[in-house]
Structures are given as structure tokens and as C-alpha cells.
C-alpha positions in Angstrom: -21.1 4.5 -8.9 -17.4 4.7 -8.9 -15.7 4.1 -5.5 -13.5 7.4 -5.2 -14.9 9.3 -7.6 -18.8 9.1 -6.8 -18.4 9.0 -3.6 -15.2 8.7 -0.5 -13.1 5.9 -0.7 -12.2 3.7 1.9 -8.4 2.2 1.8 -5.8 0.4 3.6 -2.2 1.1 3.2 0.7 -1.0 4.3 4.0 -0.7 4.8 5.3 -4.2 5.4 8.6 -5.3 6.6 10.4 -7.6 7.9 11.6 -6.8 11.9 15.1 -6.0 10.6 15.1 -2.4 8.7 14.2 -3.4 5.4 10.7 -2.8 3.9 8.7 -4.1 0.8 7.9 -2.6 -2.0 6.4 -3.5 -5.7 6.9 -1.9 -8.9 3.6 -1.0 -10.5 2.5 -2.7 -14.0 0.9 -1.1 -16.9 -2.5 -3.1 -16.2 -2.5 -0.7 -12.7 -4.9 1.7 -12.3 -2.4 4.7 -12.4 1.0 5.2 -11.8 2.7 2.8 -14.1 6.4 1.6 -13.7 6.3 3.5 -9.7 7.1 1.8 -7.1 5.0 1.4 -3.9 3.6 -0.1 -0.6 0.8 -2.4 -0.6 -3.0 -1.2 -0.2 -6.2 -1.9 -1.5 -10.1 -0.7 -1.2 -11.8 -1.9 1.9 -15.3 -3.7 1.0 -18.5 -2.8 2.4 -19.5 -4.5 5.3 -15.1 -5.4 5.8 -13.8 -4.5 9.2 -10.5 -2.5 8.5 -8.3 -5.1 9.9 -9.5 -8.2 8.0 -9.6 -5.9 4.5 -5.8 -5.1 5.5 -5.2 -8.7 6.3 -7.1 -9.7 3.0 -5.4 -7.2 0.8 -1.8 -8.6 1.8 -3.1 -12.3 1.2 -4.1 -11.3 -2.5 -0.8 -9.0 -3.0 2.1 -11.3 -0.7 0.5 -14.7 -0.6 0.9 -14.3 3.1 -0.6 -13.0 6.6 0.9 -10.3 9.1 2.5 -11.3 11.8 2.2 -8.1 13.8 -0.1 -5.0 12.4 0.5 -1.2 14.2 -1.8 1.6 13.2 0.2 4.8 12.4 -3.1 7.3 11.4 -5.0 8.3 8.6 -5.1 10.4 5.7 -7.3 12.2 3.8 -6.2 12.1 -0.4 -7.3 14.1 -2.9 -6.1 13.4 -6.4 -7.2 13.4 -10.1 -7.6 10.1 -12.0 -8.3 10.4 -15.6 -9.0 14.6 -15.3 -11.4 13.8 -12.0 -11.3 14.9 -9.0 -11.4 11.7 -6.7 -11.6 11.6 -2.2 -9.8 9.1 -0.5 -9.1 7.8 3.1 -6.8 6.2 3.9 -6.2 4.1 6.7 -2.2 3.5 7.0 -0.5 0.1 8.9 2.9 -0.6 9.9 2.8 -4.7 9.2 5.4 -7.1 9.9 5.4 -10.1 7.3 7.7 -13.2 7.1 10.2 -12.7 4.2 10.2 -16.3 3.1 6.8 -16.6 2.8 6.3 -13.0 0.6 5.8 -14.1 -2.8 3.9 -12.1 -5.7 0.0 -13.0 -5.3 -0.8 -10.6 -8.4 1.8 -10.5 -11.1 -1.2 -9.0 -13.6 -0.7 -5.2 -11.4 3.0 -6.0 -9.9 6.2 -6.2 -11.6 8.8 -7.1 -9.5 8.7 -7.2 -5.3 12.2 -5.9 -3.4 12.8 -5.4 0.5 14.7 -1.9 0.4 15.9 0.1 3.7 13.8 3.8 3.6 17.1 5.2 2.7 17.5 3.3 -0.5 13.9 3.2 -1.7 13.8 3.3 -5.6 12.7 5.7 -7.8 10.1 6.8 -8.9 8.2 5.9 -5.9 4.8 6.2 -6.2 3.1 9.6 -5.8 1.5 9.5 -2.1 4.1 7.5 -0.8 6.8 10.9 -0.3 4.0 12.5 2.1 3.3 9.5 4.2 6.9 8.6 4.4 7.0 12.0 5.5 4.3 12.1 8.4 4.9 8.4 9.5 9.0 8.6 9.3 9.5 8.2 13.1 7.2 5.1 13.3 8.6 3.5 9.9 12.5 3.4 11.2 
């Protein structure tokens, strides 16, 4: 059974920054699941059994090397996408984190590429596919 696909996903998204405007983002590698070369915010698939705070706090850990320092909930989402010409059914459960810059470093250079702290304004492109709509939705919590 494929998580997503077989059945609803569970994920956690983050947008981390760093108390003064400017938020991290990774560019995606080739050895990614999808969306090759975009950039994006952190996330990752909550386990079973994982409460949704410790899978966030874990997911960081593996991506940033670090811990939050402050986590808000902005919402949820429901995604539906294709992956590989399937239909796939996601929730997602999106967190405004606040992270210590000096101690960001990249826990998973096999999936990310290069880690930047942009303003919203200057985000690069591409930016990864679900990240317009959120931006989008959560805007007046992410300024």
C-alpha cells in the first residue's frame, strides 16, 4: 500500500523562518520524489502512531539539522495531484516555525540542493507547485 495513492496521506508542511522577514527554502534534487530543480518549504509524511507536532519537529530535525523554536498552526489543506499518471489524496497540515539561522544546516543533501533564507517577495523560481496556493491562503500569517 502506497501512502497517497492507496489510501490519504498524512503531511506536515513548514514554512520556517527566522523572526526577521526572511524564510527558508530548498531547491529540490533529482533523487526527489517529483518536482525536480523547484524550490520549496519543508514537509514530510507523518508516521502512524506520530502525533502531528513531534512528526513536524522530526521532519525539520532530518531536513535543517535543527529544532523549532516557536511552531503556529495556520490550517489545513486538502491536495489532490497526480504522481506518475495517478491520482494521489493528501492532507496537509501547514506550520508557521521559527528556527535559529545558525544552526540551519542541510540534514539531507541526497533530496536538497542548495538551502536560501529569501523574503516572500523574492522567492525564486520555480517554486514548487503547491507552494503558490498556500502562499496564497496563508499570506497574512506568513508576513
Amino acid at each position: 500500500m502506497i501512502k497517497g495513492i492507496d489510501f490519504t496521506g498524512v503531511t506536515v508542511s513548514f514554512y520556517c523562518h527566522d523572526g526577521k522577514g526572511n524564510y527558508l527554502l530548498h531547491k529540490r534534487t533529482n533523487r526527489c520524489r517529483d518536482e525536480h530543480g523547484a524550490w520549496d518549504c519543508g514537509g514530510g509524511g507523518l508516521k502512524f502512531g506520530e502525533k502531528l507536532e513531534d512528526g513536524l519537529t522530526r521532519e525539520i530535525q532530518e531536513e535543517y539539522g535543527t529544532k523549532p523554536e516557536e511552531i503556529q498552526f495556520l490550517g489545513f489543506d486538502e491536495v489532490f495531484r497526480e504522481h506518475e499518471g495517478k491520482p494521489t489524496h493528501w492532507i496537509s497540515f501547514r506550520y508557521k516555525v521559527l528556527l535559529d539561522r545558525e544552526k540551519v544546516i542541510n540534514g539531507e543533501p541526497e533530496k536538497i540542493d542548495e538551502l536560501s533564507w529569501y523574503k516572500i517577495e523574492e522567492f525564486p523560481v520555480p517554486l514548487h507547485s503547491q507552494m503558490e496556493s498556500a502562499l496564497e491562503k496563508y499570506k497574512s500569517f506568513l508576513k
